[in-house]
Backbone as XML, in Angstrom:
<?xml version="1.0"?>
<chain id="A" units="angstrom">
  <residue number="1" name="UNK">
    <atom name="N" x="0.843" y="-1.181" z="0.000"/>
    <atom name="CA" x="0.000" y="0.000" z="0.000"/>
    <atom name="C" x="0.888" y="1.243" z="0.000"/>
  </residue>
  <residue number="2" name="UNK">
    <atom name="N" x="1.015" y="2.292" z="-0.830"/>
    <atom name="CA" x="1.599" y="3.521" z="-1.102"/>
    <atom name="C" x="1.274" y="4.312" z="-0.422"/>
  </residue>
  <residue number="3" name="UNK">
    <atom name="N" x="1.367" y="5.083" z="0.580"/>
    <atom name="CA" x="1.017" y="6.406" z="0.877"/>
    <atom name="C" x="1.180" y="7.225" z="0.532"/>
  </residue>
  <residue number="4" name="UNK">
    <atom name="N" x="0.057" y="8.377" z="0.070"/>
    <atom name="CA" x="0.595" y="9.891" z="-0.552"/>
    <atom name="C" x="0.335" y="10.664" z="0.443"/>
  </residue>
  <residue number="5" name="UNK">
    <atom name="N" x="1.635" y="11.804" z="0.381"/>
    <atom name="CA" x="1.454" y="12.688" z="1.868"/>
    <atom name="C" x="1.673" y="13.653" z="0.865"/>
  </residue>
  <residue number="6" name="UNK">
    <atom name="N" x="0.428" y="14.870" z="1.551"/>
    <atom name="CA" x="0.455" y="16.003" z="0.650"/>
    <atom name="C" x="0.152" y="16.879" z="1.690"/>
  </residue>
  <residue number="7" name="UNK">
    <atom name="N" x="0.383" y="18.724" z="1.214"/>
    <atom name="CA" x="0.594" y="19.519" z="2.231"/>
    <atom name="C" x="-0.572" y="20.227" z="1.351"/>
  </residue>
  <residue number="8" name="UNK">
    <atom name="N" x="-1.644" y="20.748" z="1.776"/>
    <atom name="CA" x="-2.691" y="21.097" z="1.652"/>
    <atom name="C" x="-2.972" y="22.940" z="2.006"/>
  </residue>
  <residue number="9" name="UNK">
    <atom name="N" x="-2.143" y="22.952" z="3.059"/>
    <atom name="CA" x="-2.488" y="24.823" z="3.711"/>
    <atom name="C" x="-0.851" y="25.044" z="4.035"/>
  </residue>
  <residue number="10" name="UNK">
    <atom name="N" x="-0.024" y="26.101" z="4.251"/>
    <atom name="CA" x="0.837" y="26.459" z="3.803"/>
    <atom name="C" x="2.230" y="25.888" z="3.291"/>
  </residue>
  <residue number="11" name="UNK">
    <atom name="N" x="3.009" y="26.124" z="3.183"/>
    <atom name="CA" x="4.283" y="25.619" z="2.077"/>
    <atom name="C" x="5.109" y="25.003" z="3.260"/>
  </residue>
  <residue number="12" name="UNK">
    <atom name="N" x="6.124" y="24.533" z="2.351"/>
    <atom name="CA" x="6.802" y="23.253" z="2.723"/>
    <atom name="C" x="7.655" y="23.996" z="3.725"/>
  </residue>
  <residue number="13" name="UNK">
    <atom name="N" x="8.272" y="24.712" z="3.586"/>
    <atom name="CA" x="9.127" y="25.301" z="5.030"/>
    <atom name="C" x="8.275" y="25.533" z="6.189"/>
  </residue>
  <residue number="14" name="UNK">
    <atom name="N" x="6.950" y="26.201" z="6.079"/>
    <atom name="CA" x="6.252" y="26.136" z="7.477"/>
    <atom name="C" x="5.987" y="25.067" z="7.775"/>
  </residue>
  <residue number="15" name="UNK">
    <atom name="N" x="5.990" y="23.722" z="7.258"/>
    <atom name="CA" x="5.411" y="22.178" z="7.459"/>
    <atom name="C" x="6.669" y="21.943" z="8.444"/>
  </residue>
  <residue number="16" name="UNK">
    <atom name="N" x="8.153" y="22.047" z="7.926"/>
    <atom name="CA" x="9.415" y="21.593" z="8.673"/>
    <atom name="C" x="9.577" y="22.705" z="9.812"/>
  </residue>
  <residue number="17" name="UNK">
    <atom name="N" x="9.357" y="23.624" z="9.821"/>
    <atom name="CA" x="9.604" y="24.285" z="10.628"/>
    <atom name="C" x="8.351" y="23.840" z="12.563"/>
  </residue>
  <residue number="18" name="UNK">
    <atom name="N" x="7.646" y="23.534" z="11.618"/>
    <atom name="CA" x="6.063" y="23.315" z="12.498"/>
    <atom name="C" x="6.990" y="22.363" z="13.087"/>
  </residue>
  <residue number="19" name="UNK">
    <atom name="N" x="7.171" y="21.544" z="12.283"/>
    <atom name="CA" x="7.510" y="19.513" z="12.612"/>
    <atom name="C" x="8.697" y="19.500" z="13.939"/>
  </residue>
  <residue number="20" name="UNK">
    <atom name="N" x="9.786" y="20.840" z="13.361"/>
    <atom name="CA" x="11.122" y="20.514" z="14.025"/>
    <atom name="C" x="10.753" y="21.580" z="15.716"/>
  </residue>
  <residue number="21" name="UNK">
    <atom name="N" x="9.487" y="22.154" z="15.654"/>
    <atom name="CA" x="9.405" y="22.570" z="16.812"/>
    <atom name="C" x="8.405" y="21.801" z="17.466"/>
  </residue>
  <residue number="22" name="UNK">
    <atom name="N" x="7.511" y="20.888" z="16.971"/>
    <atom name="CA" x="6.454" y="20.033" z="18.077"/>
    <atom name="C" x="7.232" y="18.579" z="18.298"/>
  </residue>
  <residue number="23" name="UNK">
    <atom name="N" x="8.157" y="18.270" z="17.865"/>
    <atom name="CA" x="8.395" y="16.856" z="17.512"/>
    <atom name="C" x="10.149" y="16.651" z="17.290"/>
  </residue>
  <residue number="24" name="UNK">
    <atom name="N" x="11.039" y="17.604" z="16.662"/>
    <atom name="CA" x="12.068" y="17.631" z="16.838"/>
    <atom name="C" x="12.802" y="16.920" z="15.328"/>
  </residue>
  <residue number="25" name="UNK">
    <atom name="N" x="12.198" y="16.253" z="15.372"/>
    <atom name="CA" x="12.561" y="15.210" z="14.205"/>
    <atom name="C" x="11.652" y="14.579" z="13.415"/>
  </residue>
  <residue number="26" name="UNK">
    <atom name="N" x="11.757" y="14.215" z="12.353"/>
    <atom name="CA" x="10.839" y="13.090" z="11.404"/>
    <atom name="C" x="10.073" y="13.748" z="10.327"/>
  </residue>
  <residue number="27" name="UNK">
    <atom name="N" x="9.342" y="13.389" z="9.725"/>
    <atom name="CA" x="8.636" y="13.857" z="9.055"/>
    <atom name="C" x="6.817" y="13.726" z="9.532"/>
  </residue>
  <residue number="28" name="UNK">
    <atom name="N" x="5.991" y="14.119" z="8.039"/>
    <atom name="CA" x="4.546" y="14.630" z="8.379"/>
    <atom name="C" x="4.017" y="12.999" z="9.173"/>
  </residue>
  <residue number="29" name="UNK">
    <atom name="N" x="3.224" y="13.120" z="9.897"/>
    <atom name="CA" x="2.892" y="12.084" z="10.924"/>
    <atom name="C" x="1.745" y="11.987" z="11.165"/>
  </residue>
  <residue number="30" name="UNK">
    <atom name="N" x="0.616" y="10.927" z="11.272"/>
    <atom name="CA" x="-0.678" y="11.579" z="11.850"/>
    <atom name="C" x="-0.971" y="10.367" z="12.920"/>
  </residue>
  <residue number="31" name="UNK">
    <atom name="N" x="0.077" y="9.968" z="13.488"/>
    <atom name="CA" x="0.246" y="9.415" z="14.999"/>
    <atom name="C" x="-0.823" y="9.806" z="16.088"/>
  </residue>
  <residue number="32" name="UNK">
    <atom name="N" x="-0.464" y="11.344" z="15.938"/>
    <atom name="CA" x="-0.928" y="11.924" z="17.628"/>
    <atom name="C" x="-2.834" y="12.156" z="16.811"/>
  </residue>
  <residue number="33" name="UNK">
    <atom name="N" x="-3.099" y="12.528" z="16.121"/>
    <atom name="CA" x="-4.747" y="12.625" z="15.755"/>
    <atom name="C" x="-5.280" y="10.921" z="15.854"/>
  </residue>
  <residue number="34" name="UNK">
    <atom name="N" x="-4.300" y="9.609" z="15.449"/>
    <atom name="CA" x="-4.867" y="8.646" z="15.354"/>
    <atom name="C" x="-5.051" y="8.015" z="16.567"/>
  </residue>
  <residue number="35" name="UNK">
    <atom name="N" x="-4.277" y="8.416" z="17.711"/>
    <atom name="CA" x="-4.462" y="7.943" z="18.895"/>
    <atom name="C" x="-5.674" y="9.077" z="19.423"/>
  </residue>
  <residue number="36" name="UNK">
    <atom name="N" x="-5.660" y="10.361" z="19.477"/>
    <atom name="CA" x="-6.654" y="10.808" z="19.356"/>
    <atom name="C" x="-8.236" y="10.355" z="19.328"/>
  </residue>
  <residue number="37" name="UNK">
    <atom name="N" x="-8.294" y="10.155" z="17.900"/>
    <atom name="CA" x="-9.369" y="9.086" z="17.193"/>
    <atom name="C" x="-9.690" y="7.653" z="18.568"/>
  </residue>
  <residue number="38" name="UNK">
    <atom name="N" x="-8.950" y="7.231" z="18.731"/>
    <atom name="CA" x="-9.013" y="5.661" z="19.016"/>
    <atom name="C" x="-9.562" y="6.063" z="20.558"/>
  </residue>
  <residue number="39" name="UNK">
    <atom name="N" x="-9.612" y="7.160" z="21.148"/>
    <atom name="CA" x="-9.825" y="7.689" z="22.368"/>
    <atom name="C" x="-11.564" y="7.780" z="22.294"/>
  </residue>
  <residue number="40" name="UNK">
    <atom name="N" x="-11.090" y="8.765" z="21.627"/>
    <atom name="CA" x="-12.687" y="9.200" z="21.703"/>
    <atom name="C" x="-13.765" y="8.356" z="21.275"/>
  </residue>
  <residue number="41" name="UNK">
    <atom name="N" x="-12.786" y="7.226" z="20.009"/>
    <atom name="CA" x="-14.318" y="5.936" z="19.922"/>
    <atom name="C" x="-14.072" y="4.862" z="21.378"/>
  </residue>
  <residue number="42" name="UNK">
    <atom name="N" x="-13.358" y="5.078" z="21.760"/>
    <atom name="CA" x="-13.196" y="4.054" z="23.175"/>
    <atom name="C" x="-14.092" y="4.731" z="24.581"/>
  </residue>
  <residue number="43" name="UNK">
    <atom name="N" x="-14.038" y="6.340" z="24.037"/>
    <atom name="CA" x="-14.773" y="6.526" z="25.413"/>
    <atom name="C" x="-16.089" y="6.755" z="24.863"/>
  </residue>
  <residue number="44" name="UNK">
    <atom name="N" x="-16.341" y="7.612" z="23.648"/>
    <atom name="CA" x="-17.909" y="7.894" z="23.517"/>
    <atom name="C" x="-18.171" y="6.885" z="22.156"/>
  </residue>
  <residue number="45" name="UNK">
    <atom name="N" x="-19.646" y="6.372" z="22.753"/>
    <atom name="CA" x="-19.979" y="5.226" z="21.642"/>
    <atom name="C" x="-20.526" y="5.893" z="20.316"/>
  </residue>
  <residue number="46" name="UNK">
    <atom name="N" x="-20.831" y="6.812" z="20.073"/>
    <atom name="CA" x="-21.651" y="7.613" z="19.098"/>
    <atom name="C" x="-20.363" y="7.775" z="18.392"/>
  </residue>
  <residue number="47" name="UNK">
    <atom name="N" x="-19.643" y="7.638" z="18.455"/>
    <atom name="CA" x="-18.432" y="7.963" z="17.157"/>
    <atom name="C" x="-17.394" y="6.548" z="16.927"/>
  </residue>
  <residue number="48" name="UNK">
    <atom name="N" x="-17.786" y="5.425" z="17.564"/>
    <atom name="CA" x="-17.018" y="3.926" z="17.333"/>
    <atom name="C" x="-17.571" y="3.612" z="16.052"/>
  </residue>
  <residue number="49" name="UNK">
    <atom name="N" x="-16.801" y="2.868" z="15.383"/>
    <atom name="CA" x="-16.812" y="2.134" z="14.097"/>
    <atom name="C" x="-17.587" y="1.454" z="13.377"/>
  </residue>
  <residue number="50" name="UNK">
    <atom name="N" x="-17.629" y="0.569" z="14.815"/>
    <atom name="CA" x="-19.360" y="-0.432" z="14.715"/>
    <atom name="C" x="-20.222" y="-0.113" z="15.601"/>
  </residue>
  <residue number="51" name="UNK">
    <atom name="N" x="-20.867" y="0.813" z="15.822"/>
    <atom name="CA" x="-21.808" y="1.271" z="16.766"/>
    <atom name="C" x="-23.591" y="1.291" z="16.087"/>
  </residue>
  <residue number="52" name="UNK">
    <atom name="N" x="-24.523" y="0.849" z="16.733"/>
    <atom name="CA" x="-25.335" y="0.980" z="16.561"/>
    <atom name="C" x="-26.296" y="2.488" z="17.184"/>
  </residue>
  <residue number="53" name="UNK">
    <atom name="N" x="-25.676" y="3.151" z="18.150"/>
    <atom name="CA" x="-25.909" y="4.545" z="19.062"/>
    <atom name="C" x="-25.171" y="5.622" z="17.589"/>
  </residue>
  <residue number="54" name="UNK">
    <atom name="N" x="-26.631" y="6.443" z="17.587"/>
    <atom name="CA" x="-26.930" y="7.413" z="16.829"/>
    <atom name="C" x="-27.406" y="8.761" z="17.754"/>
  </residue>
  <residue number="55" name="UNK">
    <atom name="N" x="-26.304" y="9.676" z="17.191"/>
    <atom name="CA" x="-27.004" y="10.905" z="17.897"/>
    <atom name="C" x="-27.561" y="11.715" z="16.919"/>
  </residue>
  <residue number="56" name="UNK">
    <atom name="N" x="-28.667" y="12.283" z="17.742"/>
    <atom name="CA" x="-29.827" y="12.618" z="17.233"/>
    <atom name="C" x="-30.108" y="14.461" z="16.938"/>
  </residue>
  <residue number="57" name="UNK">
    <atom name="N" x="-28.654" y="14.580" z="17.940"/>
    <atom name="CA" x="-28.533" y="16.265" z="17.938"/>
    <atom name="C" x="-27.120" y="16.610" z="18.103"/>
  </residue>
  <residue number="58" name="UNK">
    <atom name="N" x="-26.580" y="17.869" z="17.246"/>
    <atom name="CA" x="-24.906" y="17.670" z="16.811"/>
    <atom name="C" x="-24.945" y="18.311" z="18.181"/>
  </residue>
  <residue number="59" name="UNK">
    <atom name="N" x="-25.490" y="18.544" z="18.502"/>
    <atom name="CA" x="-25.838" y="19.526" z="19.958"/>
    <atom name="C" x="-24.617" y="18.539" z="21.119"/>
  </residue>
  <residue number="60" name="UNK">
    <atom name="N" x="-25.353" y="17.400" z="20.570"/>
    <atom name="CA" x="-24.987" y="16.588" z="21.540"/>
    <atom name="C" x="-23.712" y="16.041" z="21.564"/>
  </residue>
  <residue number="61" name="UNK">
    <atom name="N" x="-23.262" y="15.655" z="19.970"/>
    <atom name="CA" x="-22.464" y="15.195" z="19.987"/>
    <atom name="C" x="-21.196" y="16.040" z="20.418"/>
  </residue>
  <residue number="62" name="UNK">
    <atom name="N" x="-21.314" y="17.133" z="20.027"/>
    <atom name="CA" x="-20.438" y="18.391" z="20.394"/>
    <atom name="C" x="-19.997" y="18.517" z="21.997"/>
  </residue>
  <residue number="63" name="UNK">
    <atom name="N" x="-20.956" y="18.465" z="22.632"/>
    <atom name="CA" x="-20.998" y="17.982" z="23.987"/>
    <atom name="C" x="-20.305" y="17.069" z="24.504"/>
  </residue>
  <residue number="64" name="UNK">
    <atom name="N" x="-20.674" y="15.945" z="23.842"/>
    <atom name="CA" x="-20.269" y="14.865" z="24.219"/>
    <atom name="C" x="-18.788" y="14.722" z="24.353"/>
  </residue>
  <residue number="65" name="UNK">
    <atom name="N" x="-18.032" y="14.840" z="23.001"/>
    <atom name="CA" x="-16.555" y="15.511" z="22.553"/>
    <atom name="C" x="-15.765" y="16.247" z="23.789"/>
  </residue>
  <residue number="66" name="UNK">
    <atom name="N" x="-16.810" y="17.726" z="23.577"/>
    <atom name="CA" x="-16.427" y="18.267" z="25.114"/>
    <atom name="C" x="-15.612" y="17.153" z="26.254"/>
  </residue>
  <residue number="67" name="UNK">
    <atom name="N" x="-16.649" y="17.012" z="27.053"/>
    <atom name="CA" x="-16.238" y="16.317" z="28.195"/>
    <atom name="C" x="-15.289" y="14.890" z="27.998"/>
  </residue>
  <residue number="68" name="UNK">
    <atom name="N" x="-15.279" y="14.406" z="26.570"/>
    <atom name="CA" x="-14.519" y="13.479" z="26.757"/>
    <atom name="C" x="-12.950" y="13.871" z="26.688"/>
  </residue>
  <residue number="69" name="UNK">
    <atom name="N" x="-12.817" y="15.503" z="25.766"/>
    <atom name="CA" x="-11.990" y="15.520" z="25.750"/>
    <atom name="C" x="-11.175" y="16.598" z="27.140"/>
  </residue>
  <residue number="70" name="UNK">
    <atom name="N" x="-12.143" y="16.340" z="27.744"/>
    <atom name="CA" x="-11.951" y="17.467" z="29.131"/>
    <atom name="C" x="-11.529" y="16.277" z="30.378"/>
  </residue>
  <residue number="71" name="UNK">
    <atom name="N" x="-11.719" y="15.543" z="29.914"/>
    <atom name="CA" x="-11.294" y="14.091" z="30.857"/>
    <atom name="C" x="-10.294" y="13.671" z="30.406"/>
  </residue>
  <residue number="72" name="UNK">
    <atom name="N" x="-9.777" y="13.313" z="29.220"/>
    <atom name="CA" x="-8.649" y="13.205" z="28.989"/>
    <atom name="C" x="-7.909" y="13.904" z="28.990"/>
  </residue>
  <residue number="73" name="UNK">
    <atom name="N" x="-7.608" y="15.264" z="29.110"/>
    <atom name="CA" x="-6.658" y="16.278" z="29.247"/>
    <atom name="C" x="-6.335" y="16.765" z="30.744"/>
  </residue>
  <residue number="74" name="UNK">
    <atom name="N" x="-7.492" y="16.604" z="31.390"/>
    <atom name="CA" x="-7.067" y="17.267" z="32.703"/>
    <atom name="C" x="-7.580" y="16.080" z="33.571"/>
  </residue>
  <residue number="75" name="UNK">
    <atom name="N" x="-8.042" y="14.998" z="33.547"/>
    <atom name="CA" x="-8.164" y="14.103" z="34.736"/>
    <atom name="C" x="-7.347" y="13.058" z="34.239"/>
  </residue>
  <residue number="76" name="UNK">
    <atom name="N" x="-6.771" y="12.153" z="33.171"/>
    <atom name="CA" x="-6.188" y="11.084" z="32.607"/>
    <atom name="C" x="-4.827" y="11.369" z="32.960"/>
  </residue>
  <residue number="77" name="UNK">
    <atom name="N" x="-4.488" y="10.031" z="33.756"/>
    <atom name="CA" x="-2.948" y="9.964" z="34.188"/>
    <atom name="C" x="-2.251" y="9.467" z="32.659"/>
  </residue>
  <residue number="78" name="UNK">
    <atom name="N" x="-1.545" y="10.411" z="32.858"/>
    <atom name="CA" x="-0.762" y="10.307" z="31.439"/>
    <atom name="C" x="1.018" y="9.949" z="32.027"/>
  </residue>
  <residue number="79" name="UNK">
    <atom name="N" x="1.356" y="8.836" z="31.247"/>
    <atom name="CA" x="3.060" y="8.870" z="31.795"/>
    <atom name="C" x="4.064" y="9.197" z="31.544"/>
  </residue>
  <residue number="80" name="UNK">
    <atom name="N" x="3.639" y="10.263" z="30.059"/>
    <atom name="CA" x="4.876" y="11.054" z="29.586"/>
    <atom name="C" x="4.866" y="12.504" z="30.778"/>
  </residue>
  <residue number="81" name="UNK">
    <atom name="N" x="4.298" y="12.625" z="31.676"/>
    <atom name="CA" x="3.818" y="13.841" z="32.184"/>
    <atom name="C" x="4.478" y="13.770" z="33.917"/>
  </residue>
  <residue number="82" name="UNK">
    <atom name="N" x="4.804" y="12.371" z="33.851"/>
    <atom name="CA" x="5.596" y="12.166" z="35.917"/>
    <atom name="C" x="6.836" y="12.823" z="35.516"/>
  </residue>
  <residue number="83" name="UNK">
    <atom name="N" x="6.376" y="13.723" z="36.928"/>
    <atom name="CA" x="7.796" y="14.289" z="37.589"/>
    <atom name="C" x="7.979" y="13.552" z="38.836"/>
  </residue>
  <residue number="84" name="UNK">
    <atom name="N" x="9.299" y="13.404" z="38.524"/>
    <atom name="CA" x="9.962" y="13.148" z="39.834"/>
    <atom name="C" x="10.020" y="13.780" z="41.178"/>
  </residue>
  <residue number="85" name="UNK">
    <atom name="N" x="9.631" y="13.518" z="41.837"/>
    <atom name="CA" x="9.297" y="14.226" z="43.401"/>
    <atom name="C" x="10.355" y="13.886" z="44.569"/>
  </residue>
  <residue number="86" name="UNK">
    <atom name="N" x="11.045" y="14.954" z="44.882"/>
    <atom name="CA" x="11.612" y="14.376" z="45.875"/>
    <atom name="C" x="11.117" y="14.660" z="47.157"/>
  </residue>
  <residue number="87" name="UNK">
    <atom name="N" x="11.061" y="13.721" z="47.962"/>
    <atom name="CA" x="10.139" y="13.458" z="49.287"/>
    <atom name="C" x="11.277" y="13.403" z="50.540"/>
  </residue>
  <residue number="88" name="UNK">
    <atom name="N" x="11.667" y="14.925" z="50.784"/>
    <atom name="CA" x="12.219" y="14.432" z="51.877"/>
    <atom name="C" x="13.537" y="13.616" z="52.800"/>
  </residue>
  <residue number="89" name="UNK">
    <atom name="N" x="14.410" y="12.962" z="51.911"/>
    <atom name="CA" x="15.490" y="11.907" z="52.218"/>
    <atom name="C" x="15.289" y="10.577" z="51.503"/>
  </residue>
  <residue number="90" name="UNK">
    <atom name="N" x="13.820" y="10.188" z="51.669"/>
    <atom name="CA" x="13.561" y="9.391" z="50.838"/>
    <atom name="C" x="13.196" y="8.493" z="49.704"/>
  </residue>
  <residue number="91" name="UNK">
    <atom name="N" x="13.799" y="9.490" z="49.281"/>
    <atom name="CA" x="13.803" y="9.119" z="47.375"/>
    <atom name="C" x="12.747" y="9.851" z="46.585"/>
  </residue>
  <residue number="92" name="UNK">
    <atom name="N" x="13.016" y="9.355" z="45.486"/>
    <atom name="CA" x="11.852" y="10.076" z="44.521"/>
    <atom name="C" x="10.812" y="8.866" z="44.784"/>
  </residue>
  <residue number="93" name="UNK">
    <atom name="N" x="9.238" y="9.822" z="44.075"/>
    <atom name="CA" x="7.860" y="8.820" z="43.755"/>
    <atom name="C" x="7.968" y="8.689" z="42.363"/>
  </residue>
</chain>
């Protein structure tokens, strides 16, 4: 299977320049949106693959998005994000 990667909204130096300041290295990637994706059909059923749950108002779904993505950003233990704590004499947590 071939992949075509194409740059769609501004030119190729703002693409590397973008890349070498979020990421450091590599090229165009769509890693971080696909884990993204795989989140939001894991937490809200109205947007999974094989789902039979239909929403009935974008009202909602918009909503819905909201809070899932308000839970994953500020309540989801994430492990690129531990700091080391030092406690005292006795080591880090």
């Amino acid at each position: 299977m071939h992949l075509d990667r194409r740059i769609v909204q501004g030119g190729a130096d703002l693409v590397s320049r973008l890349i070498q300041a979020t990421q450091g290295h590599g090229g165009i990637t769509t890693t971080f949106i696909e884990r993204l994706n795989g989140t939001f059909q894991q937490r809200l059923s109205a947007v999974g693959p094989r789902t039979s749950a239909r929403v009935r108002c974008p009202g909602t779904l918009s909503a819905g998005m909201d809070v899932v993505g308000c839970l994953y950003n500020l309540c989801a233990f994430h492990h690129r994000l531990r700091l080391k704590l030092s406690v005292r004499g006795y080591g880090h947590r």
